[in-house]
N, C-alpha and C positions, 0 to 999 in steps of 0.2 A: 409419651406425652407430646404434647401438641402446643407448644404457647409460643405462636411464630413470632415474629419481628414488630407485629401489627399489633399485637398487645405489650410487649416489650418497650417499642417506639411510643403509644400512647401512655401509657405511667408514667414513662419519663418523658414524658413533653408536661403530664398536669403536675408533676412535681416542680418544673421547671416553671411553667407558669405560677403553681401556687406561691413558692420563694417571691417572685418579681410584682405579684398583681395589685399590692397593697397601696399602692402609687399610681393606680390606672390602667387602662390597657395593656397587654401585653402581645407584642409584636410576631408572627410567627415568623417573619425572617429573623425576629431576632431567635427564635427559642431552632430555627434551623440552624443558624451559624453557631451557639451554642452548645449543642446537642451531637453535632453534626450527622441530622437527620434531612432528609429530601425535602424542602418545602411546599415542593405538590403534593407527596406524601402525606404531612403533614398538614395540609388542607382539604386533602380528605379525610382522614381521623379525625381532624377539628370539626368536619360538620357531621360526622355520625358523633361526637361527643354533645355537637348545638342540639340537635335532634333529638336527643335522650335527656337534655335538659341541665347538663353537666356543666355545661359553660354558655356564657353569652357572649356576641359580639356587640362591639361597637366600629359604626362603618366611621368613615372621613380622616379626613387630620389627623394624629395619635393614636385614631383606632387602634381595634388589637378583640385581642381575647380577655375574660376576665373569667373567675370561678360564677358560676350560680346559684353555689352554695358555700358554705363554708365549710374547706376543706377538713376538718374535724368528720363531716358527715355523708362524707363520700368514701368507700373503701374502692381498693384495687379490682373488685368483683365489680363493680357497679361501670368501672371505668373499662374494663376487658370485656365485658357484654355488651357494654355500648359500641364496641368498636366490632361488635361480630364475633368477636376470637373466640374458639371453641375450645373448653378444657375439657377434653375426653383422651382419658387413657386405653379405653377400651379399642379394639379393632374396628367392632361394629358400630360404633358410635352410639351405642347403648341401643341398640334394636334387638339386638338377643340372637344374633344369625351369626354367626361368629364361624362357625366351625359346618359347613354343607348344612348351611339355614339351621342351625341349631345352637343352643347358648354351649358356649365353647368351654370347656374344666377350669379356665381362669377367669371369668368374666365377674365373678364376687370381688374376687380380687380385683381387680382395673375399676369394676367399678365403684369398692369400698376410697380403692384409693380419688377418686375421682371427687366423692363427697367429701374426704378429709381435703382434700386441695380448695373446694370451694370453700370449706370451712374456714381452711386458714387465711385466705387470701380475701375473706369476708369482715377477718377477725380485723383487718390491717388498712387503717385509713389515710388517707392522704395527708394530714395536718403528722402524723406519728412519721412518715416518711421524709416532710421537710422538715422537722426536727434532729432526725436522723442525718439530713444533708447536713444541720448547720453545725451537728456538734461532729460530725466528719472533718467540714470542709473550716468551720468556722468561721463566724458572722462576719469577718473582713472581706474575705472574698466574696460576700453576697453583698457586702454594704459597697463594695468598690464594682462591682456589677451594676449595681442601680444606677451609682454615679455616675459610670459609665455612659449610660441612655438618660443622663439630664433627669435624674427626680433622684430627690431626698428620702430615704425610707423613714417612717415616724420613728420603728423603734424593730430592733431583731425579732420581740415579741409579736409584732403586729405582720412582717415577713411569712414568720411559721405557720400563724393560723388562717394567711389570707385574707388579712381585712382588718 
């Protein structure tokens, strides 16, 4: 399996985002200091996620990134796509040449599992992941985060879903 850094690094940046956005922009130096992901990195992935319609920016002042959906309606498939990342288990990359140009004796196999991976990671949305963070980490650490960068969050409820 194949799910490098680049799909890894974008989940956890729109989860990181989705927690914080509820208040406005959200900063990619902040979600790099955070994360402790690369901020070039991290400006690339953000503009294949702009591109595929997943996030917006706002330029000037406070800028940042915001969802362009509500994260309820974005799953982790929607977010590794956008960023390129290729989930193929197979060798061939599903061409069927696997074995001296011919589909190789496991290839059902790599690639049943390929469709169960899309499926599950289809099934699993963004808004179910920062839920998952809050009841983790607990809304303290995410309420003393916000405060941290000078904004009030309305409510823990309004954190989770982004809006």
């Amino acid at each position: 399996m194949r799910l490098t850094t680049k799909g890894r690094f974008a989940v956890t940046a729109m989860i990181d985002l989705a927690l914080r956005c509820s208040e406005g922009p959200v900063s990619l130096a902040g979600i790099s200091d955070r994360q402790k992901i690369s901020l070039s990195y991290l400006e690339q992935l953000f503009g294949k996620l702009r591109r595929h319609g997943l996030v917006a920016s706002v330029r000037g002042p406070g800028g940042g990134y915001c969802l362009a959906h509500p994260a309820s309606q974005m799953t982790v498939t929607d977010i590794i796509r956008a960023v390129d990342e290729p989930l193929d288990a197979t060798q061939c990359g599903g061409r069927e040449n696997c074995h001296d140009d011919e589909r190789c004796m496991t290839h059902e196999l790599w690639s049943t599992l390929n469709d169960k991976m899309y499926e599950y990671l289809s099934s699993v949305n963004l808004a179910e992941l920062v839920e998952q963070q809050i009841r983790k980490n607990g809304h303290v650490s995410i309420l003393q985060d916000a405060r941290r960068s000078r904004s009030k969050p309305r409510s823990v409820k309004a954190l989770a879903v982004g809006g």
